[in-house]
C-alpha positions as a Markdown table, in Angstrom:
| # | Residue | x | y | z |
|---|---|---|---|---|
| 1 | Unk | 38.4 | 27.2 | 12.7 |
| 2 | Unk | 35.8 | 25.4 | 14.6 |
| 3 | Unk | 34.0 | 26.9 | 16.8 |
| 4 | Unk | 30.8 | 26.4 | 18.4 |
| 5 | Unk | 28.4 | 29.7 | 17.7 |
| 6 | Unk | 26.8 | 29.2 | 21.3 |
| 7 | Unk | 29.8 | 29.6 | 22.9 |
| 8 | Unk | 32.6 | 30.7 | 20.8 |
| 9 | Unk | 34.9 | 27.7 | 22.3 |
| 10 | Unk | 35.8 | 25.1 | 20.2 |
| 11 | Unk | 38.9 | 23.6 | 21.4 |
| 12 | Unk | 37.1 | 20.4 | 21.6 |
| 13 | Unk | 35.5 | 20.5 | 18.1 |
| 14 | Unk | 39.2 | 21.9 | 17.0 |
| 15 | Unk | 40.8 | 18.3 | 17.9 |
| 16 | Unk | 38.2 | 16.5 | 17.1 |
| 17 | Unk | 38.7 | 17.6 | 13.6 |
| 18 | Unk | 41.8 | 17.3 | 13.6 |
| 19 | Unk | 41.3 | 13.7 | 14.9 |
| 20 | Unk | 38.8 | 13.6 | 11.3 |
| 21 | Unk | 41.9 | 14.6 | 9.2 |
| 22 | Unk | 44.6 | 12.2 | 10.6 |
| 23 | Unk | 42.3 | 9.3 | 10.4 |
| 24 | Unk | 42.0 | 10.9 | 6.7 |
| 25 | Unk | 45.4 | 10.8 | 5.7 |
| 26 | Unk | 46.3 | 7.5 | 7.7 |
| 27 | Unk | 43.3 | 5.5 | 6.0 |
| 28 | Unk | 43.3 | 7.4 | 2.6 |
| 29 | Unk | 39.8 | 9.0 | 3.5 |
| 30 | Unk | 37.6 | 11.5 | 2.2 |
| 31 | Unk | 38.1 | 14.1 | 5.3 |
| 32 | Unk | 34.9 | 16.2 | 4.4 |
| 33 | Unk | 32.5 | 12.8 | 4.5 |
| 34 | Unk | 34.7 | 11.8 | 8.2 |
| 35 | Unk | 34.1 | 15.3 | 9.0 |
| 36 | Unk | 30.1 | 15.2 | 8.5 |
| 37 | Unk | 29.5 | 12.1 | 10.0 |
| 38 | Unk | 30.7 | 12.8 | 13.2 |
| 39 | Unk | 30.7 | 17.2 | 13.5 |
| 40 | Unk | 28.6 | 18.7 | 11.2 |
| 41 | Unk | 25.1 | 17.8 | 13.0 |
| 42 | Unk | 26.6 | 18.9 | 16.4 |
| 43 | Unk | 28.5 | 22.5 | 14.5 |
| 44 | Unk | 25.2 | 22.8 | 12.2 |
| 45 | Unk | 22.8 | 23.0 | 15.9 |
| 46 | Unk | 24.9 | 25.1 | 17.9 |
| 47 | Unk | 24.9 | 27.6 | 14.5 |
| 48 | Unk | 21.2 | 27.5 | 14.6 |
| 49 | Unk | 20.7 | 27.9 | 18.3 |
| 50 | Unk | 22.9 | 30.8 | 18.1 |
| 51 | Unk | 20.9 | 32.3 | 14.7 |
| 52 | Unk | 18.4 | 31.9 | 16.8 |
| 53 | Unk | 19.0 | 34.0 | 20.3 |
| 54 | Unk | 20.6 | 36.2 | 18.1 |
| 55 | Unk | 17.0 | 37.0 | 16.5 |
| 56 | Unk | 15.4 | 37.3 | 20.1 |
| 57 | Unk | 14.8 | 41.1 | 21.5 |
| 58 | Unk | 15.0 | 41.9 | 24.8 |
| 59 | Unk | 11.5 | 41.5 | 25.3 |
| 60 | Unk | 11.6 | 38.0 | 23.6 |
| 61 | Unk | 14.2 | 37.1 | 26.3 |
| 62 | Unk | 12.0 | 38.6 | 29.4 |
| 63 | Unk | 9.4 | 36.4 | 27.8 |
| 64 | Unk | 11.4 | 33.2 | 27.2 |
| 65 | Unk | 12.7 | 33.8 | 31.4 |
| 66 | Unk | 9.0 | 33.9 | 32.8 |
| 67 | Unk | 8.2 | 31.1 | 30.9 |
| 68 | Unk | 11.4 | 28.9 | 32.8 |
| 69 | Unk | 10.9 | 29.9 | 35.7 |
| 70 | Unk | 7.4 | 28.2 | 35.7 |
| 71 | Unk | 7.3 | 24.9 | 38.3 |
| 72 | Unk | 6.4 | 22.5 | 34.9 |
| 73 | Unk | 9.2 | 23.4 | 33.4 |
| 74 | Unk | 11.6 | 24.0 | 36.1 |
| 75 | Unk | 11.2 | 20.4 | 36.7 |
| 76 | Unk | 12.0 | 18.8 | 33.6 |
| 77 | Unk | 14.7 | 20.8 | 33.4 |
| 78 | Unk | 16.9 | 19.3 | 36.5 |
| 79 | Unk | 15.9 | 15.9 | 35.2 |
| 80 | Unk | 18.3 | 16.4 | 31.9 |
């Protein structure tokens, strides 16, 4: 059961826990501390990105557009 908020996928974060839970078992782990170091911060963003657009009105979002489509930041955005 996890998924990514953004997207609702979460195949990916699905094995990757699993991976968390074998390496649990095999090495006599604490799963939850396995599980925080390496999903929580990435699970924990994408819940608060989707919080987030989920607050915005439409308005907010016509807003938030205008403001990408301006040459500055149009820019730094192909040079992610």
């Amino acid at each position: 059961a996890q998924i990514k908020n953004t997207t609702g996928g979460g195949i990916i974060h699905g094995l990757l826990s699993a991976q968390c839970l074998a390496e649990a078992i095999v090495e006599n782990k604490n799963y939850q501390k396995i599980f925080n170091k390496r999903l929580k911060k990435s699970l924990s963003l994408h819940n608060l990105i989707y919080k987030t657009m989920s607050s915005l009105t439409d308005k907010d979002f016509d807003k938030l557009i205008g403001l990408c489509k301006k040459s500055k930041i149009k820019s730094s955005m192909f040079r992610m």
